[in-house]
ROPA-36768 format. One record per residue (C-alpha): residue in three letters; chain; x, y, z. Coordinates in Angstrom, 1 decimal, always signed. Example, Ala and Ser with C-alpha at 12.3 -4.5 7.8 and 13.67 -1.06 7.14 Angstrom:
<rec><rest>ALA</rest><kette>A</kette><c1>+12.3</c1><c2>-4.5</c2><c3>+7.8</c3></rec>
<rec><rest>SER</rest><kette>A</kette><c1>+13.7</c1><c2>-1.1</c2><c3>+7.1</c3></rec>
This chain:
<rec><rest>UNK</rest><kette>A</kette><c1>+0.0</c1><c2>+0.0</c2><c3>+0.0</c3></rec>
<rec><rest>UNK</rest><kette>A</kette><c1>+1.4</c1><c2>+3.6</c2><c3>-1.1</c3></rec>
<rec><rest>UNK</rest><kette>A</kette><c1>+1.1</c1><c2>+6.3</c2><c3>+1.2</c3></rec>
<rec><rest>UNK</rest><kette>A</kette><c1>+0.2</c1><c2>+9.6</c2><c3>-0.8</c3></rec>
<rec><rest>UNK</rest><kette>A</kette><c1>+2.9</c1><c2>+12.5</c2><c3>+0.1</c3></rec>
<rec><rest>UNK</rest><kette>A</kette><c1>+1.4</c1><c2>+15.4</c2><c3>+2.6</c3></rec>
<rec><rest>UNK</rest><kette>A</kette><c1>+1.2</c1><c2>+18.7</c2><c3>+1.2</c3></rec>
<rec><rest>UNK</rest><kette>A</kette><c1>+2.5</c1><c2>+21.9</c2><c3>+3.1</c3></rec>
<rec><rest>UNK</rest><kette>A</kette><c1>+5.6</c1><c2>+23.2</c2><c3>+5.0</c3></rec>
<rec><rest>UNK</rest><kette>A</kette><c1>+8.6</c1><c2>+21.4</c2><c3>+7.0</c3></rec>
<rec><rest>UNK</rest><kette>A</kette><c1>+9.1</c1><c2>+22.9</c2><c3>+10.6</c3></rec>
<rec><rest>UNK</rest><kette>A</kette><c1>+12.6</c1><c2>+24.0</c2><c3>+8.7</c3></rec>
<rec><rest>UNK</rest><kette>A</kette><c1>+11.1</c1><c2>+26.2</c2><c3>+5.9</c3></rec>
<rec><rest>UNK</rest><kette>A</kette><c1>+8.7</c1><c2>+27.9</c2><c3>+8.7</c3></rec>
<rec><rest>UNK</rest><kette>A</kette><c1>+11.7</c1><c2>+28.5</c2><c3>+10.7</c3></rec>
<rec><rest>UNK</rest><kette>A</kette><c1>+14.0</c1><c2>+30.1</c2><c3>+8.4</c3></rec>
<rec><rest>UNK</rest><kette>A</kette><c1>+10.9</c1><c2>+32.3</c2><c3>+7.2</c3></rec>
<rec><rest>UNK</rest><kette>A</kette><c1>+10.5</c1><c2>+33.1</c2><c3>+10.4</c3></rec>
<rec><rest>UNK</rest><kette>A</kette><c1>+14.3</c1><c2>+34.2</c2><c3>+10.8</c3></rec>
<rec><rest>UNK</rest><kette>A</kette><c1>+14.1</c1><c2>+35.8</c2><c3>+7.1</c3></rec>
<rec><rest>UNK</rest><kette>A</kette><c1>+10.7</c1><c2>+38.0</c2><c3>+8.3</c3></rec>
<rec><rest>UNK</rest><kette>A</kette><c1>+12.7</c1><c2>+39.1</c2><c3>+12.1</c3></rec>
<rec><rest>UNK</rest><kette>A</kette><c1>+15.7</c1><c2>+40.4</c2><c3>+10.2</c3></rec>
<rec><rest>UNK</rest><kette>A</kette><c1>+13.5</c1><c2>+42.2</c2><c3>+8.0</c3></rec>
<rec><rest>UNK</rest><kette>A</kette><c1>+11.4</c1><c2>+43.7</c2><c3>+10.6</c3></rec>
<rec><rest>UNK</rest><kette>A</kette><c1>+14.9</c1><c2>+44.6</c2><c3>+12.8</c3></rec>
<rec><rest>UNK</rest><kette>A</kette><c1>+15.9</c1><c2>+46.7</c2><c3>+9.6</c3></rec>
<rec><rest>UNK</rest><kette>A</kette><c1>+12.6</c1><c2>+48.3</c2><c3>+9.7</c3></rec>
<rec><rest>UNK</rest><kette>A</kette><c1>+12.6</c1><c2>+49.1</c2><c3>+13.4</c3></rec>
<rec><rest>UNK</rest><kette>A</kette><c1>+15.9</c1><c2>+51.2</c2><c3>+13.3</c3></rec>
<rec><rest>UNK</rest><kette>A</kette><c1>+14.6</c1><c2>+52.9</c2><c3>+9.7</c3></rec>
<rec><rest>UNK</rest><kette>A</kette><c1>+11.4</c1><c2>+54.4</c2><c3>+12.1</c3></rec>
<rec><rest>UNK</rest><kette>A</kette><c1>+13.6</c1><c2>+55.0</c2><c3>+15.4</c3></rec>
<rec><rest>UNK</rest><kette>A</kette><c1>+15.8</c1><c2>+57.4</c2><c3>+12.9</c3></rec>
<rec><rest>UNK</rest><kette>A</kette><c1>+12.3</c1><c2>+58.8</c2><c3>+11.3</c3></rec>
<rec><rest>UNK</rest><kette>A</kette><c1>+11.3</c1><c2>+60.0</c2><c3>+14.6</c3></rec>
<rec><rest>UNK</rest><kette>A</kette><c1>+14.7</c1><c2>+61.6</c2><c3>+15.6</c3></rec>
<rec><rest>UNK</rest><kette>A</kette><c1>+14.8</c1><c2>+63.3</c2><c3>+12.3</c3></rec>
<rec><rest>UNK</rest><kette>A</kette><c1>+11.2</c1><c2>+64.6</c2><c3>+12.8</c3></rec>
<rec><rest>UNK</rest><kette>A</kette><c1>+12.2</c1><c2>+65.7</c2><c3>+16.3</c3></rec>
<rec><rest>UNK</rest><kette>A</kette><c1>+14.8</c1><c2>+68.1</c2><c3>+15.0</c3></rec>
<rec><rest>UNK</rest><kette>A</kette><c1>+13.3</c1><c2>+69.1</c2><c3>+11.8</c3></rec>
<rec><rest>UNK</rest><kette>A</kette><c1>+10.5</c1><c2>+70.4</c2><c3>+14.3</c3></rec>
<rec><rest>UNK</rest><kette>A</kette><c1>+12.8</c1><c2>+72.5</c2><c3>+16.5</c3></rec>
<rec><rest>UNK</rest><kette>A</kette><c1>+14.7</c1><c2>+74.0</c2><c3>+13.7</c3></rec>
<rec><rest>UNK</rest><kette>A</kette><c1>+11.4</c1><c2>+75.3</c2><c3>+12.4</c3></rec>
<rec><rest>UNK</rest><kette>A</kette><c1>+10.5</c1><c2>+76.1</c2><c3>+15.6</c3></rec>
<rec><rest>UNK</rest><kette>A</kette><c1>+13.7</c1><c2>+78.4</c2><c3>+16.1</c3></rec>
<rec><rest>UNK</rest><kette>A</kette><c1>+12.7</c1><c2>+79.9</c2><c3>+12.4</c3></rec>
<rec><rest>UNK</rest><kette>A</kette><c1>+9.9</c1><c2>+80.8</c2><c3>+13.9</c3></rec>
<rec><rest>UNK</rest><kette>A</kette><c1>+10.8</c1><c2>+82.4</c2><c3>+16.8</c3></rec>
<rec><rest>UNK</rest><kette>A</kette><c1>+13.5</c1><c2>+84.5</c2><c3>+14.9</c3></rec>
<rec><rest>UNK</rest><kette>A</kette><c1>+11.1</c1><c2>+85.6</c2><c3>+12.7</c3></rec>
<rec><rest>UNK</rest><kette>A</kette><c1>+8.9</c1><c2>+87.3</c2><c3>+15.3</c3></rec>
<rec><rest>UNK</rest><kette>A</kette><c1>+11.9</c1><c2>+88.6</c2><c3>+16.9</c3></rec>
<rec><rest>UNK</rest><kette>A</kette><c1>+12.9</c1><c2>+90.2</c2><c3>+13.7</c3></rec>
<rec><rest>UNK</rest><kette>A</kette><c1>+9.3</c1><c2>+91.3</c2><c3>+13.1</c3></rec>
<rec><rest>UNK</rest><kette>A</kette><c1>+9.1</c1><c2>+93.1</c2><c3>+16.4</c3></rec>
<rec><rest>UNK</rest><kette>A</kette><c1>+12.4</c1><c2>+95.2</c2><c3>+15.3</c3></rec>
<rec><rest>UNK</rest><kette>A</kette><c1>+10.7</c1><c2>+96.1</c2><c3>+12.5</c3></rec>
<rec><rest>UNK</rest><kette>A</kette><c1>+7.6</c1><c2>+97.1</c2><c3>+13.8</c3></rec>
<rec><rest>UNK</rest><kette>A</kette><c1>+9.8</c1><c2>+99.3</c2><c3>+16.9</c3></rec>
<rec><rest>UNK</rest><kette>A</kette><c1>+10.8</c1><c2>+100.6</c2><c3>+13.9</c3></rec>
<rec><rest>UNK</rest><kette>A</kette><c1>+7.6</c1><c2>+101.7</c2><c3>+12.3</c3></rec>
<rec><rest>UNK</rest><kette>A</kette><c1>+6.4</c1><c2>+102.6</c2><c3>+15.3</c3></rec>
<rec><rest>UNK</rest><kette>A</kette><c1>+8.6</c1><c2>+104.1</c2><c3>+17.4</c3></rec>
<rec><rest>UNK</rest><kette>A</kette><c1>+11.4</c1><c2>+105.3</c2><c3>+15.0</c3></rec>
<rec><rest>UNK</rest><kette>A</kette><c1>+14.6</c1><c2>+104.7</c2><c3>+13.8</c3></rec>
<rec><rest>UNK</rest><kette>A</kette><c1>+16.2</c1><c2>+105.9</c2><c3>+17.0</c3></rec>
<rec><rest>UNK</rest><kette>A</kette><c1>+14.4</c1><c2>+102.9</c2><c3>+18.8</c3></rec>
<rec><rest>UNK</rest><kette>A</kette><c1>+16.7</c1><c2>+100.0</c2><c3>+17.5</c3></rec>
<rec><rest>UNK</rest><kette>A</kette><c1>+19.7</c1><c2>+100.6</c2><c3>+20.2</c3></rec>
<rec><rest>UNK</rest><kette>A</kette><c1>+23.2</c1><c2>+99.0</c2><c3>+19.3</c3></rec>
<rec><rest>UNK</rest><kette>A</kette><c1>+23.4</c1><c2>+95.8</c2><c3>+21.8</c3></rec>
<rec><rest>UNK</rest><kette>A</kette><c1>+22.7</c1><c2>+92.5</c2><c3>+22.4</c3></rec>
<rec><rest>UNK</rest><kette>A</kette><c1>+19.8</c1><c2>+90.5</c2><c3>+24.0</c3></rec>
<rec><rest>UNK</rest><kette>A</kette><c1>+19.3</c1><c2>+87.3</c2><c3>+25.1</c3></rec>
<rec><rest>UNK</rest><kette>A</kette><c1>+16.3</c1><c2>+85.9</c2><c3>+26.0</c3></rec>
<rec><rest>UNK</rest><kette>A</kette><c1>+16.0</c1><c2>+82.6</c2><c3>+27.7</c3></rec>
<rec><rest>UNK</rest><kette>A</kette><c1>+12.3</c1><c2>+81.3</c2><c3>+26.5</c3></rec>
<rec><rest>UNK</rest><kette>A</kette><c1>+9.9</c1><c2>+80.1</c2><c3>+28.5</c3></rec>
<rec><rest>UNK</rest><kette>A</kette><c1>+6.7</c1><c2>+78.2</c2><c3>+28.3</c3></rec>
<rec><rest>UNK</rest><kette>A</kette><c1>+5.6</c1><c2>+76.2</c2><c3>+24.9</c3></rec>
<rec><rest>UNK</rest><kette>A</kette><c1>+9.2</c1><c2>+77.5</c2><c3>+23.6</c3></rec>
<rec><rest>UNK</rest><kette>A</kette><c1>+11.2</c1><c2>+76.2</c2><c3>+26.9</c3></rec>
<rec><rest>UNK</rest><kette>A</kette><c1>+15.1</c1><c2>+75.0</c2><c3>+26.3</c3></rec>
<rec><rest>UNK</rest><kette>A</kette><c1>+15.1</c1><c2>+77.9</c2><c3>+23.4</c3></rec>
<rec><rest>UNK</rest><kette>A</kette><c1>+17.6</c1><c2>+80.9</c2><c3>+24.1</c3></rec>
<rec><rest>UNK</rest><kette>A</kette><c1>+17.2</c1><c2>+84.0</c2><c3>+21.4</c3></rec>
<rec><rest>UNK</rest><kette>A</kette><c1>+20.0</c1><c2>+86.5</c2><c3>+21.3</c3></rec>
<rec><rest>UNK</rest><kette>A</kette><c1>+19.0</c1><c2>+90.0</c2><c3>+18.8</c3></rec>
<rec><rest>UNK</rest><kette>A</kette><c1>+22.2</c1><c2>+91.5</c2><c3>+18.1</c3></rec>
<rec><rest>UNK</rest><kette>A</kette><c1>+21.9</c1><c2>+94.9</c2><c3>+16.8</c3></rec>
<rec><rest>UNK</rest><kette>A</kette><c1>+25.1</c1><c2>+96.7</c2><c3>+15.1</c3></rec>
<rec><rest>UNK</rest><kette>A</kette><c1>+25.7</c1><c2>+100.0</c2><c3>+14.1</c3></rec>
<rec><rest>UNK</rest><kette>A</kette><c1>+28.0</c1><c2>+99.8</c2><c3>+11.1</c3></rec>
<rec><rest>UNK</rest><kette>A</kette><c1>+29.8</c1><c2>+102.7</c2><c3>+9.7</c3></rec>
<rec><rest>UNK</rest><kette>A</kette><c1>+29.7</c1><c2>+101.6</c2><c3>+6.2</c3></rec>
<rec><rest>UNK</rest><kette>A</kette><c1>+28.0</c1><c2>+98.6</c2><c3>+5.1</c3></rec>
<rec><rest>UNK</rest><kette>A</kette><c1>+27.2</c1><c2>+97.6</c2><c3>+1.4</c3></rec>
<rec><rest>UNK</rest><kette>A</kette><c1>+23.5</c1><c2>+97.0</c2><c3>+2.0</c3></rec>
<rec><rest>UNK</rest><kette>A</kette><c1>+23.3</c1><c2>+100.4</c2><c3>+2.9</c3></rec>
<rec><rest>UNK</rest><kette>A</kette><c1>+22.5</c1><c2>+103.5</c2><c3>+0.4</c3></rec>
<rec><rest>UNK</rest><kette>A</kette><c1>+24.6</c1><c2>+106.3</c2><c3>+0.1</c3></rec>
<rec><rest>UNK</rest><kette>A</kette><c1>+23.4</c1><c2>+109.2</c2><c3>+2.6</c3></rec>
<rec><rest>UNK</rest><kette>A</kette><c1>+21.0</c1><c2>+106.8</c2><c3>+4.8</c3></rec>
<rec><rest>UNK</rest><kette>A</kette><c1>+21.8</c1><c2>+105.1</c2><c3>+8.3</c3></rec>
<rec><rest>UNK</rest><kette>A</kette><c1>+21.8</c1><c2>+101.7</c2><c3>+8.6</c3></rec>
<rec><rest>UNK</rest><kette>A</kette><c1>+21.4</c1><c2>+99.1</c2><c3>+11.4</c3></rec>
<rec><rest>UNK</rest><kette>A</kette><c1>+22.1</c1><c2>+95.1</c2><c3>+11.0</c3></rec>
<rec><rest>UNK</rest><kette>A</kette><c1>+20.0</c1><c2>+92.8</c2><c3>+13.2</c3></rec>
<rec><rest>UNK</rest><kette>A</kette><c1>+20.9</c1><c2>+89.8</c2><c3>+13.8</c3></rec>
<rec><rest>UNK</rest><kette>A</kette><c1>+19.0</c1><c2>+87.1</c2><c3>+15.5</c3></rec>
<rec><rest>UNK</rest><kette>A</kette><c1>+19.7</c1><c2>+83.6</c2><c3>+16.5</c3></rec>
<rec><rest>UNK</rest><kette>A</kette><c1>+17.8</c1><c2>+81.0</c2><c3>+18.1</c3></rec>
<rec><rest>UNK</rest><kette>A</kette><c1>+19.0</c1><c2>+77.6</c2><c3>+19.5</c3></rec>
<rec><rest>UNK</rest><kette>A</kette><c1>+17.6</c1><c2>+74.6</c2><c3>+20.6</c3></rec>
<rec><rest>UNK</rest><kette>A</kette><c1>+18.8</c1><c2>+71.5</c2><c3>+22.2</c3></rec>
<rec><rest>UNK</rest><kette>A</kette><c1>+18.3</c1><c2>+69.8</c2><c3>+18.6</c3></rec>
<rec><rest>UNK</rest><kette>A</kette><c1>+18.1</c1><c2>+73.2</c2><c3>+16.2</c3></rec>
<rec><rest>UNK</rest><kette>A</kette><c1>+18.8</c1><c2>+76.6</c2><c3>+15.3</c3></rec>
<rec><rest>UNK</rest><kette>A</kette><c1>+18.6</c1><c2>+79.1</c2><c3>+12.8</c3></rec>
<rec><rest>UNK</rest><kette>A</kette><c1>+19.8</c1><c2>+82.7</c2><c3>+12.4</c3></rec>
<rec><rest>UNK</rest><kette>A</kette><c1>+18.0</c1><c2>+85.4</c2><c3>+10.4</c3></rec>
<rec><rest>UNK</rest><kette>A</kette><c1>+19.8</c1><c2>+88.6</c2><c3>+9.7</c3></rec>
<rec><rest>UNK</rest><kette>A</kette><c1>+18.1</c1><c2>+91.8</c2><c3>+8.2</c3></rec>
<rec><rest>UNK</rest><kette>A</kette><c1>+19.2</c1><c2>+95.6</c2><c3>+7.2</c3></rec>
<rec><rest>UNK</rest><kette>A</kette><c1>+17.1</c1><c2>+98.4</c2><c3>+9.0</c3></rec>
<rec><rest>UNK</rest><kette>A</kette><c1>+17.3</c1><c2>+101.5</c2><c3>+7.0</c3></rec>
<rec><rest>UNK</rest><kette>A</kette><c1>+16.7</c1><c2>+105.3</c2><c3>+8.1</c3></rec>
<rec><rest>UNK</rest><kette>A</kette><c1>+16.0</c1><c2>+107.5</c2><c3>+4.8</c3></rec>
């Protein structure tokens, strides 16, 4: 009498897809733990865009609003608070005698601000001009 042969999978070739699927999924593990570090410091580096933008707003609008006169030479730093905790800020406004961004016969002032995080920064600078 002739047994028939049994259809399906050996305990080996379960195993090794088994192994096959684990190495797989280690690759794809690390791939999203590097995703979410990436994300975490794409987001402060906007974040400190952000924040040197309404810093350099503000000059501008002490500017509009106050005059020329308002935007002191110096330097501030601000250590943020709140939603914007861990950032520091520093406005550095200069006074330069002759700058090329400047035209002939006005005053100029350079601000300069920069913003750092634990994971980002960025720095925005802008020419303030008094015709």
């Amino acid at each position: 009498m002739m047994r028939a042969r049994q259809a399906g999978f050996s305990l080996i070739e379960l195993v090794v897809v088994i192994v096959v699927l684990a190495v797989g999924a280690a690759a794809l593990l690390q791939q999203f733990t590097q995703v979410a570090v990436s994300l975490n410091i794409n987001e402060e580096t906007q974040t400190s865009a952000q924040l040197a933008q309404e810093a350099a707003e503000q000059a501008l609008m002490d500017r509009r609003n106050l005059g020329y006169a308002s935007l002191v030479a110096g330097t501030v730093t601000e250590n943020l608070t709140g939603n914007y905790a861990g950032f520091t800020r520093v406005t550095t406004i200069t006074d330069p005698s002759t700058s090329a961004a400047c035209p002939a016969g006005a005053g100029c002032k350079d601000v300069q601000v920069q913003v750092t995080g634990s994971n980002g920064s960025a720095v925005l600078d802008l020419t303030v001009v008094d015709y």
